[in-house]
C-alpha positions in Angstrom: 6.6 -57.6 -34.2 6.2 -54.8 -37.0 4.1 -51.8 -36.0 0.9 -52.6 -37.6 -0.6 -49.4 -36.7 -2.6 -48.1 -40.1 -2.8 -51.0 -42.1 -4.6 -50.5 -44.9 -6.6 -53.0 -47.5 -8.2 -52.1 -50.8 -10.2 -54.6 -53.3 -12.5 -54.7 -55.7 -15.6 -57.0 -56.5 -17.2 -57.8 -59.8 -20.0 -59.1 -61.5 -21.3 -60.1 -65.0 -24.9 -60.8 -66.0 -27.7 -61.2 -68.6 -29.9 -58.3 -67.9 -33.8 -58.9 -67.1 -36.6 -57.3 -68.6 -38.2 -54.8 -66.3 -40.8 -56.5 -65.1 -38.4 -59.2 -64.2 -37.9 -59.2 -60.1 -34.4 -60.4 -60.7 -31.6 -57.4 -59.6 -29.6 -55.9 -61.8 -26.0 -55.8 -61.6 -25.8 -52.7 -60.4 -28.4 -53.8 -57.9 -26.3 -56.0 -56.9 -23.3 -53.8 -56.1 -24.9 -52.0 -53.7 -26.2 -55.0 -52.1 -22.7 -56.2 -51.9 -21.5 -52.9 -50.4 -24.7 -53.9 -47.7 -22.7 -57.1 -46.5 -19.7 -55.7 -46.1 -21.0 -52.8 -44.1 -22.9 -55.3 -41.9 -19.5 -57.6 -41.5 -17.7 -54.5 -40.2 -20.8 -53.7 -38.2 -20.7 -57.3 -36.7 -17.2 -57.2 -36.2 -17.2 -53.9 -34.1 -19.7 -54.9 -32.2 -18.8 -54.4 -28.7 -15.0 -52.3 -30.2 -15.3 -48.5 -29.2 -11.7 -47.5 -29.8 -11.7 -46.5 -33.6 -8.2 -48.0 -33.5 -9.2 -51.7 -32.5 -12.3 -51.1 -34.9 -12.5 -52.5 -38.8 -13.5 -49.3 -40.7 -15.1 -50.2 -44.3 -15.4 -47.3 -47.5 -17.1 -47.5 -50.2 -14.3 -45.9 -52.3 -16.4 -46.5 -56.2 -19.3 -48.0 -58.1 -19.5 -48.3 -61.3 -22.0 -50.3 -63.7 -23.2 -50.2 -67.2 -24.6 -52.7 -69.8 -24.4 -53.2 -73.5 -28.2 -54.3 -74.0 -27.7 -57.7 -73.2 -25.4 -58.0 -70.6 -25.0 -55.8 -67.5 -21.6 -55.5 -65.1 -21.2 -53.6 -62.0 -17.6 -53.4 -60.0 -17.8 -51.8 -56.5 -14.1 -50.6 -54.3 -14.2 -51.3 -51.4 -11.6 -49.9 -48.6 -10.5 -51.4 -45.3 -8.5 -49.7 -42.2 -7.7 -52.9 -40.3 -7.6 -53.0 -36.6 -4.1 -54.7 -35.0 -6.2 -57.7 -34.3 -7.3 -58.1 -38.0 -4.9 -59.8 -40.3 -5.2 -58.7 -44.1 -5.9 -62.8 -44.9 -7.9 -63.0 -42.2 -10.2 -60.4 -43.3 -10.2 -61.0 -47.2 -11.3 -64.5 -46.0 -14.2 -63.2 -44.2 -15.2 -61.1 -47.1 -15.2 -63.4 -50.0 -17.6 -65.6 -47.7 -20.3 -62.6 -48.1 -19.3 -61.6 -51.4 -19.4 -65.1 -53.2 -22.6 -66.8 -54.3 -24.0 -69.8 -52.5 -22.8 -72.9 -54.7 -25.8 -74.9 -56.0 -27.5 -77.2 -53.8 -28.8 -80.8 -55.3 -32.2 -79.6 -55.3 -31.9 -76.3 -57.0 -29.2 -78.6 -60.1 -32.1 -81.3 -60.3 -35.2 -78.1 -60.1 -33.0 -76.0 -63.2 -32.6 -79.3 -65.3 -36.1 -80.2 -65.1 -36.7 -76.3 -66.2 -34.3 -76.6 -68.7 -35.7 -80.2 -69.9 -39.4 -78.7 -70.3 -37.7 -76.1 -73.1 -37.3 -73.0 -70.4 -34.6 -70.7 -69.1 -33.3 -70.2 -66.1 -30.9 -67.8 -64.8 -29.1 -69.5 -62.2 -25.5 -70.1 -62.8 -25.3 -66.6 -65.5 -23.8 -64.3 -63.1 -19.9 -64.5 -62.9 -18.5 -62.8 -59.8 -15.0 -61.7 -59.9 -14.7 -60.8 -55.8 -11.9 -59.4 -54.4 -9.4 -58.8 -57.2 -6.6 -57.0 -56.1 -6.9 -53.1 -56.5 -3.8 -52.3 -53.7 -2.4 -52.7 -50.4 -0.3 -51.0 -48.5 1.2 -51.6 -45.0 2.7 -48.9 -42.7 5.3 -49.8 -40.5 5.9 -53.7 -41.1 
C-alpha cells in the first residue's frame, strides 16, 4: 500500500444569487460562504471527535473568500483545504462534503407552496441560487 502520509485535498465551492433588498432576512451570498465554511468546520469537528493524534485527525482551512455583486446578482466562492488522515479516502471525504455543501432538493410541499405563490402573481426565491460545490481547485498526493 502507497504511503499515504500527507495527503492533501483542495476544492472550491460556489454560489450564484439574486440579491435581496436589505430589509429582506434572506442571506447574501457572501453570507452564505461563511456559513458554508461553518459546516465544514463542524464535519471535521464531528469527525475528530474522539481523534487526538493530529495525524489520524481531518484538519480543514479556510484557504479564500471571495464575493461581490453586480446590483442584481451576488456570487461568493469560498477554498477550502483538507489534510486527510490515513483513514480518510479523498472520495470518501469529497462525498461527505458535498452532502453539507449542497442544498436540500425540494420537497412536494415546498413545489406545490411556490406554485400556488407563483399562481397568486408573487415571487419566490426558491430554486435562484445555483451552487457550484466542490469544483476542483487541486490535489496532490505524497507518497502514493
Amino acid at each position: 500500500m502507497p504511503d499515504q502520509r500527507g495527503r492533501s485535498l483542495r476544492r472550491e465551492w460556489r454560489i450564484h444569487a439574486d440579491l435581496a433588498h436589505s430589509a429582506n432576512p434572506t442571506a447574501s451570498p457572501a453570507e452564505l460562504a461563511f456559513e458554508a465554511w461553518g459546516r465544514v468546520r463542524a464535519l471535521a469537528d464531528r469527525f475528530n471527535a474522539g481523534r487526538e493524534s493530529a495525524f489520524g485527525r481531518l484538519l480543514a482551512t479556510l484557504h479564500a473568500v471571495n464575493s461581490g455583486d453586480d446590483g442584481v446578482y451576488g456570487w461568493a466562492s469560498a477554498r477550502f483545504g483538507f489534510r486527510l488522515p490515513p483513514d480518510l479516502t479523498p472520495e470518501q471525504l469529497e462525498a461527505e462534503v458535498r452532502g453539507v455543501l449542497n442544498p436540500s432538493p425540494p420537497t412536494p410541499l415546498s413545489l406545490r407552496t411556490n406554485g400556488a405563490i407563483r399562481g397568486e402573481g408573487s415571487r419566490t426565491r426558491a430554486g435562484r441560487a445555483h451552487f457550484t460545490p466542490f469544483s476542483t481547485c487541486g490535489r496532490r498526493g505524497l507518497g502514493g
